[in-house]
N, CA and C atoms of all chains as a GROMACS GRO file, in nm:
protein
  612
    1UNK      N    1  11.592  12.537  12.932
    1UNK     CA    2  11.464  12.466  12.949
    1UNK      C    3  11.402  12.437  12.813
    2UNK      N    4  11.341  12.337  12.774
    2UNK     CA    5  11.249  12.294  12.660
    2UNK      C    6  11.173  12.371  12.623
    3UNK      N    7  11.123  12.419  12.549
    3UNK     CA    8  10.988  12.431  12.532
    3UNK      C    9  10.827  12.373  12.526
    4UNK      N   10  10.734  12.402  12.533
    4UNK     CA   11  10.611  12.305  12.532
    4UNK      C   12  10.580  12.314  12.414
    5UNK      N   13  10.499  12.253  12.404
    5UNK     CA   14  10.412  12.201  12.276
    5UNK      C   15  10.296  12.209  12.274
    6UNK      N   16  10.196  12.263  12.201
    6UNK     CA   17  10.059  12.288  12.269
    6UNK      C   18  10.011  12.251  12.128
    7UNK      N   19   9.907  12.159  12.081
    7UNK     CA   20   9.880  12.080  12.020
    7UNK      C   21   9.720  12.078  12.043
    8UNK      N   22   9.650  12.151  11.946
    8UNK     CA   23   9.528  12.194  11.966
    8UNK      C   24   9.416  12.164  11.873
    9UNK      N   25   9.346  12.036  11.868
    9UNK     CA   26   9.286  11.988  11.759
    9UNK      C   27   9.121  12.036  11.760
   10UNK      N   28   9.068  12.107  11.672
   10UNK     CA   29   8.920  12.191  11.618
   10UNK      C   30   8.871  12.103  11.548
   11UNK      N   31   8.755  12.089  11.624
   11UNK     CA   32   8.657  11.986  11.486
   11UNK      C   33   8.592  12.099  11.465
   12UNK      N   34   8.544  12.063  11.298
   12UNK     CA   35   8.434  12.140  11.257
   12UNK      C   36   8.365  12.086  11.108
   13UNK      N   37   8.209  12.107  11.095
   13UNK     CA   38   8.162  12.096  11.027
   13UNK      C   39   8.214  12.179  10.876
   14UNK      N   40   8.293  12.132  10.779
   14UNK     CA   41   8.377  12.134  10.667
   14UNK      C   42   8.312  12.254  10.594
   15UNK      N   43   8.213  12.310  10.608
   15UNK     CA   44   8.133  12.422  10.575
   15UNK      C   45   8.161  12.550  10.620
   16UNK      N   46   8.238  12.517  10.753
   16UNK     CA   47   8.251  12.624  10.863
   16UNK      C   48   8.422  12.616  10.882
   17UNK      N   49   8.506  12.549  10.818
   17UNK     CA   50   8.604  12.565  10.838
   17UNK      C   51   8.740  12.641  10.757
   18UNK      N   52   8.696  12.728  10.686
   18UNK     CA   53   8.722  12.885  10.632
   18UNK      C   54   8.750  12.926  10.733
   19UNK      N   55   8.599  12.960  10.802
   19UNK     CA   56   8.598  13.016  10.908
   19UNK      C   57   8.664  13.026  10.987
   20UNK      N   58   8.682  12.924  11.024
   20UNK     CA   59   8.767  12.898  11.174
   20UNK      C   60   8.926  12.932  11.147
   21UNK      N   61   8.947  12.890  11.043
   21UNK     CA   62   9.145  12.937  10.978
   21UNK      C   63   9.103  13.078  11.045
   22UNK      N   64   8.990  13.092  10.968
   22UNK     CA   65   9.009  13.279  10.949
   22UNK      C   66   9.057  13.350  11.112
   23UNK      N   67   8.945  13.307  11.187
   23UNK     CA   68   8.858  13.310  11.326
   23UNK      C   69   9.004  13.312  11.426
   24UNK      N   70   9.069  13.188  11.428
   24UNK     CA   71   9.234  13.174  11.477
   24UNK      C   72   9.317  13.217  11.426
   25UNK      N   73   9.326  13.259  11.276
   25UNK     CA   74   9.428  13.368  11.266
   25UNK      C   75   9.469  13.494  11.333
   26UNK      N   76   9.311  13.553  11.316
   26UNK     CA   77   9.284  13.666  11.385
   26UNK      C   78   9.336  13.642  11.526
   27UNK      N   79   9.302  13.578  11.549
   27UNK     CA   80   9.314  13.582  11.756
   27UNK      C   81   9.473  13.581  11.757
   28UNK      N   82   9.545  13.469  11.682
   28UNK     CA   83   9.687  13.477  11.694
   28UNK      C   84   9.768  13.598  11.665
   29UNK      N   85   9.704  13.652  11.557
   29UNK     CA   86   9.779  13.797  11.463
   29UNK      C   87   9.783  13.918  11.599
   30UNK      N   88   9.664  13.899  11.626
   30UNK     CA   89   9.594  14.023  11.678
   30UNK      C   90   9.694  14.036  11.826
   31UNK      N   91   9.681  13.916  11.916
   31UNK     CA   92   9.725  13.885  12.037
   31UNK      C   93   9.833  13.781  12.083
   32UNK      N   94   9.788  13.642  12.059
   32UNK     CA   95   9.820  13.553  12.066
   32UNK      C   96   9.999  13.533  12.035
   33UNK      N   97  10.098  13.555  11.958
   33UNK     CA   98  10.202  13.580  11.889
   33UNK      C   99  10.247  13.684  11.981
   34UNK      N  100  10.183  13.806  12.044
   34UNK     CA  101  10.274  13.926  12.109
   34UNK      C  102  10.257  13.889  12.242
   35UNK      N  103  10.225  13.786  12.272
   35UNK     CA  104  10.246  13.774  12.425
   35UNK      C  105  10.380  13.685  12.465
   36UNK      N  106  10.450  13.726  12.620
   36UNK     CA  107  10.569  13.682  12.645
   36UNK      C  108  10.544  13.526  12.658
   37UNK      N  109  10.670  13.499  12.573
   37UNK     CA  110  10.717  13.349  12.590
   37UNK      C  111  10.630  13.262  12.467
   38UNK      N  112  10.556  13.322  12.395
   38UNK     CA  113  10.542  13.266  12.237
   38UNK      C  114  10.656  13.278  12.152
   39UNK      N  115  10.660  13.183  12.117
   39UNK     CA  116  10.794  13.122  12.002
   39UNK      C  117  10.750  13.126  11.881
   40UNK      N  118  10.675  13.021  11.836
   40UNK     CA  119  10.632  13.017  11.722
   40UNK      C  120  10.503  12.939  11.758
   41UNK      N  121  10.430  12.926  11.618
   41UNK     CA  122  10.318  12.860  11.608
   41UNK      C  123  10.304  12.835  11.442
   42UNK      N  124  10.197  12.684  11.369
   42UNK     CA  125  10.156  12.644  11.271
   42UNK      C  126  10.002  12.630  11.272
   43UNK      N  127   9.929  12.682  11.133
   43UNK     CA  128   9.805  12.656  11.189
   43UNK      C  129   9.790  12.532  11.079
   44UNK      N  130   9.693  12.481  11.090
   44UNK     CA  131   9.658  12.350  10.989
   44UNK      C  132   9.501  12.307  10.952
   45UNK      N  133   9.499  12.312  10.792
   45UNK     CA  134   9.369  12.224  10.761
   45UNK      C  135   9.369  12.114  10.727
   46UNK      N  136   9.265  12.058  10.788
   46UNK     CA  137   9.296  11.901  10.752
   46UNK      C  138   9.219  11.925  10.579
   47UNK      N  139   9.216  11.770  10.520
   47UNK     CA  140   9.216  11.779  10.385
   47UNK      C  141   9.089  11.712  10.364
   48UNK      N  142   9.014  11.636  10.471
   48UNK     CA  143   8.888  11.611  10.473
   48UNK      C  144   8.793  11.747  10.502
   49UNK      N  145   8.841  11.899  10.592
   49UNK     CA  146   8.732  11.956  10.568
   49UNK      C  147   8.698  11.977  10.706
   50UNK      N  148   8.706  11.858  10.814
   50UNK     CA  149   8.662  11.829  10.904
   50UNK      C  150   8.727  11.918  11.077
   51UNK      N  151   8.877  11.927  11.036
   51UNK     CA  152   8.949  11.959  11.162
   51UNK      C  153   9.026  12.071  11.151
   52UNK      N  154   9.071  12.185  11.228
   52UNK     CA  155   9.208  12.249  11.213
   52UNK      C  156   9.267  12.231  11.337
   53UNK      N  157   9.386  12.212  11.314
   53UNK     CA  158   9.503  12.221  11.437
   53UNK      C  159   9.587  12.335  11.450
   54UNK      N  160   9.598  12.368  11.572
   54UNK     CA  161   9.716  12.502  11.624
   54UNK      C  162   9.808  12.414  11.674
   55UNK      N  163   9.937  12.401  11.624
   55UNK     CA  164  10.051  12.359  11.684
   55UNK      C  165  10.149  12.498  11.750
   56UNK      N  166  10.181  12.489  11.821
   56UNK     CA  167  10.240  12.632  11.875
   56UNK      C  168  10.374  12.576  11.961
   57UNK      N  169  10.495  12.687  11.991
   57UNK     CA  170  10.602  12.627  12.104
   57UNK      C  171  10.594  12.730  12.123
   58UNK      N  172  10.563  12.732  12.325
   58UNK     CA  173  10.590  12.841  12.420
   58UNK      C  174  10.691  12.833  12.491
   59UNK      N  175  10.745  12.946  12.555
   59UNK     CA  176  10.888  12.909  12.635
   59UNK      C  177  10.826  12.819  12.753
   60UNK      N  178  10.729  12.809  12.794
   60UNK     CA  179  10.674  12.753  12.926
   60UNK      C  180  10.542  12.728  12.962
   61UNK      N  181  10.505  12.650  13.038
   61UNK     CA  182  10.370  12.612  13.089
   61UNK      C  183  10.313  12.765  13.144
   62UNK      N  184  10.382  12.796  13.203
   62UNK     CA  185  10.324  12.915  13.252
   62UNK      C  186  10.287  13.088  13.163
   63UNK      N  187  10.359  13.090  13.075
   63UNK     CA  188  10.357  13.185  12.963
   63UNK      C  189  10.212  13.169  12.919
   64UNK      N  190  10.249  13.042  12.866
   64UNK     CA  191  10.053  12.974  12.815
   64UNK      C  192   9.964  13.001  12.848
   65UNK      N  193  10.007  13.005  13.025
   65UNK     CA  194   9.893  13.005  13.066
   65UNK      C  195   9.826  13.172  13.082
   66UNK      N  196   9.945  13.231  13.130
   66UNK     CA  197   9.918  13.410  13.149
   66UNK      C  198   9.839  13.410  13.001
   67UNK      N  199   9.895  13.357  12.905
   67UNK     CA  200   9.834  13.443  12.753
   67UNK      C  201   9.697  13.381  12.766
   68UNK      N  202   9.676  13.285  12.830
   68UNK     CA  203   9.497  13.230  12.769
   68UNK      C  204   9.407  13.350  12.900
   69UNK      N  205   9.479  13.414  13.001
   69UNK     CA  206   9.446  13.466  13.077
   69UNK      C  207   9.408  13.613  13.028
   70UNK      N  208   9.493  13.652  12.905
   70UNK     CA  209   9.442  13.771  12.861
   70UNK      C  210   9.309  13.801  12.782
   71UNK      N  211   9.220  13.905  12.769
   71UNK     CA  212   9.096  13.851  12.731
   71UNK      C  213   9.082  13.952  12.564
   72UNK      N  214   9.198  13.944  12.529
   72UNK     CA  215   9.206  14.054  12.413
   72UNK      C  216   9.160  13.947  12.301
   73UNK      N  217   9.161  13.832  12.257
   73UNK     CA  218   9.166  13.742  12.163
   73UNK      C  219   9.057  13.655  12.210
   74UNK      N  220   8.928  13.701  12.357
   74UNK     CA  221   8.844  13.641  12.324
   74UNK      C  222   8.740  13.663  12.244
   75UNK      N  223   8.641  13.730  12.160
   75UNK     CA  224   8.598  13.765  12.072
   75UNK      C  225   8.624  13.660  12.003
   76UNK      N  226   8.717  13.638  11.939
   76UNK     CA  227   8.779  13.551  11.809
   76UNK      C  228   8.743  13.405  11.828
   77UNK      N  229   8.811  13.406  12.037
   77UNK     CA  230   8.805  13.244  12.010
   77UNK      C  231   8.624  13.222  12.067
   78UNK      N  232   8.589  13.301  12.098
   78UNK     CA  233   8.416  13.290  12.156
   78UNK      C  234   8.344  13.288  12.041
   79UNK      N  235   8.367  13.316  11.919
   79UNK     CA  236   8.320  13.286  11.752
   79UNK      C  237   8.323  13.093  11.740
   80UNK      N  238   8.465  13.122  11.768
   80UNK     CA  239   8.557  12.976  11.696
   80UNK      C  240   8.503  12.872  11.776
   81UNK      N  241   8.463  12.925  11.919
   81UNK     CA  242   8.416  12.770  11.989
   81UNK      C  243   8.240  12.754  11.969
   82UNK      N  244   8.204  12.871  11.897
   82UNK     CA  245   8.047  12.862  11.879
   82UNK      C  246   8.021  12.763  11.725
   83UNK      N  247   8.159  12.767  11.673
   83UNK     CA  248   8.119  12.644  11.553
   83UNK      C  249   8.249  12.529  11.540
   84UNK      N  250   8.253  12.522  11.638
   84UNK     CA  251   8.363  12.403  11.685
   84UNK      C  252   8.417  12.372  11.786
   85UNK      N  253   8.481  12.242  11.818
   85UNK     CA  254   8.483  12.197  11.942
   85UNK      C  255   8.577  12.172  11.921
   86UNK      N  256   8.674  12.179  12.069
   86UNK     CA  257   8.818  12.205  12.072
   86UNK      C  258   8.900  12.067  12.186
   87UNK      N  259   9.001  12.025  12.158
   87UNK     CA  260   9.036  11.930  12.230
   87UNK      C  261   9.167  11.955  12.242
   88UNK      N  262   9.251  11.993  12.353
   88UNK     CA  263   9.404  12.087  12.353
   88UNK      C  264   9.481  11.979  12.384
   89UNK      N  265   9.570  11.985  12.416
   89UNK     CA  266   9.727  11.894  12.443
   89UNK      C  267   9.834  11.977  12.470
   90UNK      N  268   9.871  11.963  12.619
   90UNK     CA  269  10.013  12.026  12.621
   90UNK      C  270  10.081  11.889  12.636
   91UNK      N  271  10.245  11.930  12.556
   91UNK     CA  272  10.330  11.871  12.503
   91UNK      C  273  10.470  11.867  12.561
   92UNK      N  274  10.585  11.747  12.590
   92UNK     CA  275  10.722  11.786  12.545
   92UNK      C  276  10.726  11.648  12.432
   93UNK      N  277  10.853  11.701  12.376
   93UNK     CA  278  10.914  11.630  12.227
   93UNK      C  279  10.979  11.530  12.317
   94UNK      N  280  10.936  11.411  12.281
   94UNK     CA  281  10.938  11.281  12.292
   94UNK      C  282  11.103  11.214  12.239
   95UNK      N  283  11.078  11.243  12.072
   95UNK     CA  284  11.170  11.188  12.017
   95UNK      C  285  11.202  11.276  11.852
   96UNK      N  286  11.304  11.254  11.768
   96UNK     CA  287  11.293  11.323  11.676
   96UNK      C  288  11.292  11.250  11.538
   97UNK      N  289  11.288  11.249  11.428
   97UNK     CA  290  11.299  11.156  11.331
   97UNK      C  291  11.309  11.247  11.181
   98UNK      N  292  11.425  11.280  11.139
   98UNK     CA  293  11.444  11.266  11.033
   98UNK      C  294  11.451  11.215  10.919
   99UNK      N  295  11.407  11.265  10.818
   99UNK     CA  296  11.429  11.155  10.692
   99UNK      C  297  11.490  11.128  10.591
  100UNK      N  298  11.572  11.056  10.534
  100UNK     CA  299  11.663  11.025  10.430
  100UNK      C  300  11.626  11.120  10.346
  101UNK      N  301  11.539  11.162  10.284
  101UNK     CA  302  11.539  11.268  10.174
  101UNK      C  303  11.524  11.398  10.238
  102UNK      N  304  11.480  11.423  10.353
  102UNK     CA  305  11.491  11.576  10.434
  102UNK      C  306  11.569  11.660  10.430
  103UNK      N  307  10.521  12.136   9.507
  103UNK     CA  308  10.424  12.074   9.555
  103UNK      C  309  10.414  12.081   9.716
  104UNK      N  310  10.335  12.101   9.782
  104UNK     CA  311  10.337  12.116   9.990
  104UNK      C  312  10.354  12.018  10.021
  105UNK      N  313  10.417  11.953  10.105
  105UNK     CA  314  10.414  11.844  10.187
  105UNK      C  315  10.258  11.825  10.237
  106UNK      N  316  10.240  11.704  10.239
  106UNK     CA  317  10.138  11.697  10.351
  106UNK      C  318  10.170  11.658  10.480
  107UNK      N  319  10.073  11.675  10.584
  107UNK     CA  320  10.105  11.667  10.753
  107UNK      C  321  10.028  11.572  10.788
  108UNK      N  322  10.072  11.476  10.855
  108UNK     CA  323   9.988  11.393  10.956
  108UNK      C  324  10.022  11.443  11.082
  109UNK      N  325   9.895  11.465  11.151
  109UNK     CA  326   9.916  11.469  11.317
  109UNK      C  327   9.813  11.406  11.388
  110UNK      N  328   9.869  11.261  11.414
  110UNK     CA  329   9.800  11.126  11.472
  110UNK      C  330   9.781  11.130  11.585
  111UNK      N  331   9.661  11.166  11.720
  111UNK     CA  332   9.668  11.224  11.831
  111UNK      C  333   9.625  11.032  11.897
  112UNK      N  334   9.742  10.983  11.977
  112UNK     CA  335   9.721  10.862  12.035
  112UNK      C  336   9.635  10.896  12.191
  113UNK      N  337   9.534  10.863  12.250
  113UNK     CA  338   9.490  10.867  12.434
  113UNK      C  339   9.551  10.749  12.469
  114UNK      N  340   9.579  10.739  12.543
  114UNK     CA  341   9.630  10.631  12.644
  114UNK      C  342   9.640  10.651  12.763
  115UNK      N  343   9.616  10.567  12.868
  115UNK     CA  344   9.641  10.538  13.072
  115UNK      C  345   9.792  10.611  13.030
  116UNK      N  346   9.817  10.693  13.128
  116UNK     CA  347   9.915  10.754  13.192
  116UNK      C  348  10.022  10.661  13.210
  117UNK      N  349   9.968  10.496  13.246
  117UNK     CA  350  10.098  10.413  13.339
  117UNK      C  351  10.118  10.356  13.143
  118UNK      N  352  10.038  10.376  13.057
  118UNK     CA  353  10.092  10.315  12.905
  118UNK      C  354  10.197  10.378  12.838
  119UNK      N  355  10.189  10.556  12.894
  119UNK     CA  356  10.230  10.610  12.792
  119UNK      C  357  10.394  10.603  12.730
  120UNK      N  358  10.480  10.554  12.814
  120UNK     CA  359  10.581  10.549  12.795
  120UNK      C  360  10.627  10.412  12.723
  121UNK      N  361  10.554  10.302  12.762
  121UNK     CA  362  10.536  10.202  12.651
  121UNK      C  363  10.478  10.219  12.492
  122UNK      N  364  10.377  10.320  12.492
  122UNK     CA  365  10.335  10.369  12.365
  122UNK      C  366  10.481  10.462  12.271
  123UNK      N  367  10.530  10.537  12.395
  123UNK     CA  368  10.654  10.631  12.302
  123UNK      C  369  10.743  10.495  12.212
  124UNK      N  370  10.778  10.439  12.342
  124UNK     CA  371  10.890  10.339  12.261
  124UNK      C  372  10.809  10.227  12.130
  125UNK      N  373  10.677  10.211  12.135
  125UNK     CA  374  10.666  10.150  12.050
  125UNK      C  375  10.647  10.229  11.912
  126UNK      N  376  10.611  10.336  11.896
  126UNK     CA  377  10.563  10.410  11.793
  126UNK      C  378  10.718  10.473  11.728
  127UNK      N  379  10.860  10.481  11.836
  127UNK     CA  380  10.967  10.485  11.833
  127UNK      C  381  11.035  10.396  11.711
  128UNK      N  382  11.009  10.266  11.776
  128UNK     CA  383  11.016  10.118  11.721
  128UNK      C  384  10.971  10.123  11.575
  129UNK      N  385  10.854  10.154  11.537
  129UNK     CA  386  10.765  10.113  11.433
  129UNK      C  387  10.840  10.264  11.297
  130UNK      N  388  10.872  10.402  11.378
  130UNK     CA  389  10.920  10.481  11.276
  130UNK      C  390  11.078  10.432  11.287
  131UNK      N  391  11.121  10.408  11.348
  131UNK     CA  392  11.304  10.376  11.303
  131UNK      C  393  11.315  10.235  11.219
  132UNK      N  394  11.234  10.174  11.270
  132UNK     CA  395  11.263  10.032  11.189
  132UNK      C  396  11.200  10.032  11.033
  133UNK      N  397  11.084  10.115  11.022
  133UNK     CA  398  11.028  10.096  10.906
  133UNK      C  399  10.984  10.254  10.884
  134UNK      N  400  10.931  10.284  10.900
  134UNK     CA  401  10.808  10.430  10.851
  134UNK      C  402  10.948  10.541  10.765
  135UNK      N  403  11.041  10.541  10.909
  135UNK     CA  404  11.141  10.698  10.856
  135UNK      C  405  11.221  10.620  10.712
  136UNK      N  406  11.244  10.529  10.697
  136UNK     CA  407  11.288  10.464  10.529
  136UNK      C  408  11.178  10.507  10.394
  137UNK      N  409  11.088  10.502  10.477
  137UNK     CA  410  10.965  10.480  10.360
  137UNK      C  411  11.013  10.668  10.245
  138UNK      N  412  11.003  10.553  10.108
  138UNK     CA  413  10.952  10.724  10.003
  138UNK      C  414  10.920  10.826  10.061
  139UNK      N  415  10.929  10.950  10.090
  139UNK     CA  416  10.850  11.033  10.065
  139UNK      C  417  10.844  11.038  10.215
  140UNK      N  418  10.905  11.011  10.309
  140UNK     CA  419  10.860  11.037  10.448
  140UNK      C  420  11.011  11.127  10.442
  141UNK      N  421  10.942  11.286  10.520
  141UNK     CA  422  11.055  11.391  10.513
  141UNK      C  423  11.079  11.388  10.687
  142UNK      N  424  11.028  11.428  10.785
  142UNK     CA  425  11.030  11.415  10.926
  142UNK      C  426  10.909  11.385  10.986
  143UNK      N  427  10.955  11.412  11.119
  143UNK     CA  428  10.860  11.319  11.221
  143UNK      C  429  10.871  11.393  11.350
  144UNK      N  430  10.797  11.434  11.455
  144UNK     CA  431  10.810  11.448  11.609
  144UNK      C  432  10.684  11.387  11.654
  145UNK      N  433  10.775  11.308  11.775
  145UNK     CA  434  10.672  11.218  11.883
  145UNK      C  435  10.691  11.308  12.009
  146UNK      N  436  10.498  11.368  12.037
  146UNK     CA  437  10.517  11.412  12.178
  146UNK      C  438  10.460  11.314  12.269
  147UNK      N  439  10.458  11.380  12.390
  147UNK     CA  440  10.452  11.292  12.500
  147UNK      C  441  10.362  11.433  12.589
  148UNK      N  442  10.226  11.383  12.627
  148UNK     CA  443  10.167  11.478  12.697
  148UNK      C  444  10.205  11.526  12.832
  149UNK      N  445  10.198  11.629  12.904
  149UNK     CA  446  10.239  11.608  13.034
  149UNK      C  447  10.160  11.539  13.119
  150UNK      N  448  10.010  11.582  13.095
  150UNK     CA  449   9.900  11.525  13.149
  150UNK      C  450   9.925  11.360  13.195
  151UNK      N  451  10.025  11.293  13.097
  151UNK     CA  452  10.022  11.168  13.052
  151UNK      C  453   9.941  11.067  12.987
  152UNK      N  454   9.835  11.161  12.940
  152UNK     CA  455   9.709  11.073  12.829
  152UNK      C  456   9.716  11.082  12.718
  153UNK      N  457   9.816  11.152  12.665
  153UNK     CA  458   9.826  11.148  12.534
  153UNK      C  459   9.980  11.133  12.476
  154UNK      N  460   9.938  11.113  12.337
  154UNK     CA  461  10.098  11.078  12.270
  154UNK      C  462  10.091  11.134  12.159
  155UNK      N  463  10.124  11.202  12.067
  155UNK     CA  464  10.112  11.263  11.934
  155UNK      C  465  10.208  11.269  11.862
  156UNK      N  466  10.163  11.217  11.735
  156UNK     CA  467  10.281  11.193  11.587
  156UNK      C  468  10.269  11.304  11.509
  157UNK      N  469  10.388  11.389  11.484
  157UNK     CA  470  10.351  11.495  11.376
  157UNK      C  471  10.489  11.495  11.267
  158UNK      N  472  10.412  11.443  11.163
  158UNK     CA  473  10.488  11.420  11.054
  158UNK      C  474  10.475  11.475  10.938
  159UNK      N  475  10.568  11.497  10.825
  159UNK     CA  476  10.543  11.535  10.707
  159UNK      C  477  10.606  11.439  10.631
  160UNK      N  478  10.500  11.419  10.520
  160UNK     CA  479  10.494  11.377  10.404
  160UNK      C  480  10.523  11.421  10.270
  161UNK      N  481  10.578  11.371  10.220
  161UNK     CA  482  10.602  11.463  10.024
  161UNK      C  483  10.483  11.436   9.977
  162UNK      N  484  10.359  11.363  10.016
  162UNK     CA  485  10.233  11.318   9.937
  162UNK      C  486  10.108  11.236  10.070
  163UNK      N  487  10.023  11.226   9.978
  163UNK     CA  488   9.937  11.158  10.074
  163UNK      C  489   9.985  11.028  10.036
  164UNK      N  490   9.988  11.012   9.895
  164UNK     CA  491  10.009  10.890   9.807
  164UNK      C  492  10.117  10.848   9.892
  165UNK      N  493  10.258  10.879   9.921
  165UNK     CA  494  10.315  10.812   9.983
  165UNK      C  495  10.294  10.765  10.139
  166UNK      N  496  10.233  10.844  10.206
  166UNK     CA  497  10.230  10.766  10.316
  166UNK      C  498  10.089  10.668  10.304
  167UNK      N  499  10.018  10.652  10.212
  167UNK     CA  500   9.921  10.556  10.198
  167UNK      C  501   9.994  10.458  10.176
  168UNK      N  502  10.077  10.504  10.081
  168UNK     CA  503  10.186  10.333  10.047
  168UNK      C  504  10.265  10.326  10.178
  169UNK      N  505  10.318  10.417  10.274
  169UNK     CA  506  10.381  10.327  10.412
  169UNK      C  507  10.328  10.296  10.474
  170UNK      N  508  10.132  10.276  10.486
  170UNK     CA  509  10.059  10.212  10.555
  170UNK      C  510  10.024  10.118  10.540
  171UNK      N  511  10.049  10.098  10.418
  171UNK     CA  512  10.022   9.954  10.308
  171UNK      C  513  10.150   9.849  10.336
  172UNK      N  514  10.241   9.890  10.408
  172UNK     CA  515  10.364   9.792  10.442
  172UNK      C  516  10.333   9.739  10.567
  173UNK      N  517  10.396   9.603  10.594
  173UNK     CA  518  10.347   9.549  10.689
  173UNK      C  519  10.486   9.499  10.792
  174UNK      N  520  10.597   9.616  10.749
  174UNK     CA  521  10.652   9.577  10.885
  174UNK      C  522  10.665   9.654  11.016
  175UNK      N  523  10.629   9.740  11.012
  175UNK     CA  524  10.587   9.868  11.133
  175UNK      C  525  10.464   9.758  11.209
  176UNK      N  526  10.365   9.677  11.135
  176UNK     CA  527  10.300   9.612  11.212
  176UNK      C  528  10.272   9.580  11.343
  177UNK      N  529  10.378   9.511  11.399
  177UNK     CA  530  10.396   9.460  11.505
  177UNK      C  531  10.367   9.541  11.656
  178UNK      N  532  10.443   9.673  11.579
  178UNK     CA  533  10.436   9.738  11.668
  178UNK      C  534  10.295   9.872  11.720
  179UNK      N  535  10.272   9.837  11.554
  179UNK     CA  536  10.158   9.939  11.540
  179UNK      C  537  10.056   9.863  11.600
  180UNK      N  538  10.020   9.728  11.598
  180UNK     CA  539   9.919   9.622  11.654
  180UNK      C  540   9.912   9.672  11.818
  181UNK      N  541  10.049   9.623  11.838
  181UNK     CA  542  10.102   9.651  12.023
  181UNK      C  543  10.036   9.790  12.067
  182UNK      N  544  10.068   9.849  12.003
  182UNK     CA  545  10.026  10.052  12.016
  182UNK      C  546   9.868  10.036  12.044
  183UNK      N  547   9.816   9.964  11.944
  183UNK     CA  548   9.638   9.974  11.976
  183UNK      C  549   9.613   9.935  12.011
  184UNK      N  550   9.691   9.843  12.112
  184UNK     CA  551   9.598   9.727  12.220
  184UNK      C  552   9.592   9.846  12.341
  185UNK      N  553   9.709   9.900  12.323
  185UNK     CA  554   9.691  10.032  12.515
  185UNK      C  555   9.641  10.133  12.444
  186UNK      N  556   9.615  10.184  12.352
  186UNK     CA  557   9.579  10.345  12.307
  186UNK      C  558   9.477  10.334  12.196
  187UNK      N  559   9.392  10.429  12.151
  187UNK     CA  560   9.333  10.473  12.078
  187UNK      C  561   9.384  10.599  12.004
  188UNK      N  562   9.359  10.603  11.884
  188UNK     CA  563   9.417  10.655  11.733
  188UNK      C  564   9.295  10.747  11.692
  189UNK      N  565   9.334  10.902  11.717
  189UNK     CA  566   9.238  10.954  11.618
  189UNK      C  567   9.348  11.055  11.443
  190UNK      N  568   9.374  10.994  11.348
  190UNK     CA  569   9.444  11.033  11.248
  190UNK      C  570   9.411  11.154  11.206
  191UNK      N  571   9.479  11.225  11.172
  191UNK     CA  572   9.412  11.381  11.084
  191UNK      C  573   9.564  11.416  11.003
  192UNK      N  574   9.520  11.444  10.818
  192UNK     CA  575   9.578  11.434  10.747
  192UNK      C  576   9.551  11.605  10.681
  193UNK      N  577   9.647  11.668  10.679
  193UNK     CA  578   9.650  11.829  10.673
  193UNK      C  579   9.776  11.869  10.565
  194UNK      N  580   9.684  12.016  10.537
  194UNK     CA  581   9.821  12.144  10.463
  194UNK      C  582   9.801  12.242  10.568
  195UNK      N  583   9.932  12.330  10.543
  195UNK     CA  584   9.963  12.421  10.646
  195UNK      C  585   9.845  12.563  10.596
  196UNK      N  586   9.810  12.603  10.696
  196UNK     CA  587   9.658  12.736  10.682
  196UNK      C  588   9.782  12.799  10.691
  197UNK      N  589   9.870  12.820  10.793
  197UNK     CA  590   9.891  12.964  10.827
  197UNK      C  591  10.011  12.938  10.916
  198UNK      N  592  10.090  13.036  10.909
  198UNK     CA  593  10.261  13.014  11.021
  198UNK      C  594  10.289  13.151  11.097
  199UNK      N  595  10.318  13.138  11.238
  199UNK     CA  596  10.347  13.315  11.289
  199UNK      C  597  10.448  13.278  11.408
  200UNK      N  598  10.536  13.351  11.336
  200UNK     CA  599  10.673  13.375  11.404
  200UNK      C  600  10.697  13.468  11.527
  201UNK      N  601  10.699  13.421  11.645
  201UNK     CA  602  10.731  13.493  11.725
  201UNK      C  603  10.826  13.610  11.764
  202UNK      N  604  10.811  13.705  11.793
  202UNK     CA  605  10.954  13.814  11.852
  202UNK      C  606  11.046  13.765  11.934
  203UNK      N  607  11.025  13.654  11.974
  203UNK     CA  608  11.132  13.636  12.070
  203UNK      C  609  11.172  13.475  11.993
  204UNK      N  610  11.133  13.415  11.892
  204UNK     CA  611  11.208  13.320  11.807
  204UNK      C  612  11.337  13.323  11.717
   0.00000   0.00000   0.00000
């Protein structure tokens, strides 16, 4: 079976977005990463200041879902959504594209 | 030097989205994956079916400013924004966590 793609874009006021790396690290370190059917995950700052993204691959829709069900990593994300707003995406890989110098 | 990341989050009608894959398909095989400095690429496809997402890396910003500055991906990139809306976000990696079961 594929994996999903969970594609998780954070706005935030560029002042507050330390923070938020910090804020989702924690939740991932802490919890997020030891629950069944997490694969991997990338976290991301944008370069304006403005956004971070969680890109993550779970074995399944349903893994995802048990882990958002656990309440060990809310603390972290009940911080993270008090100075940013969150817009999620579950995913499959479409297509792939390599590049001549890759 | 880090790569930089684009992860271009497309919305689109559910009955578009599969016209959006193949065009954004179109626009990186024919032109974008040639360009300098373009290292890879993944196109998702939401399940929801409202969304479409480009996640690419770059050797620079500079270079993919110059593959935006080319005008033969055009055609297709035009076609793409007549069914979807484009929100761009241009990033370095915060943070990476490897799963136990990866």
């Amino acid at each position: 079976m594929s994996p999903v793609i969970l594609i998780n874009v954070f706005t935030v006021a560029p002042a507050d977005q330390t923070r938020l790396v910090e804020l989702l690290t924690r939740a991932t370190e802490t919890s997020v990463q030891h629950a069944p059917g997490f694969l991997s995950a990338t976290l991301h700052r944008s370069l304006d200041g403005a956004k971070v993204t969680m890109y993550a691959q779970w074995r399944s829709a349903e893994d995802y879902q048990a882990m958002r069900a656990d309440p060990t990593p809310a603390p972290y994300l009940q911080e993270a959504l008090q100075i940013a707003t969150f817009e999620p995406g579950m995913y499959e890989v479409a297509e792939r594209f390599g590049g001549a110098e890759a």
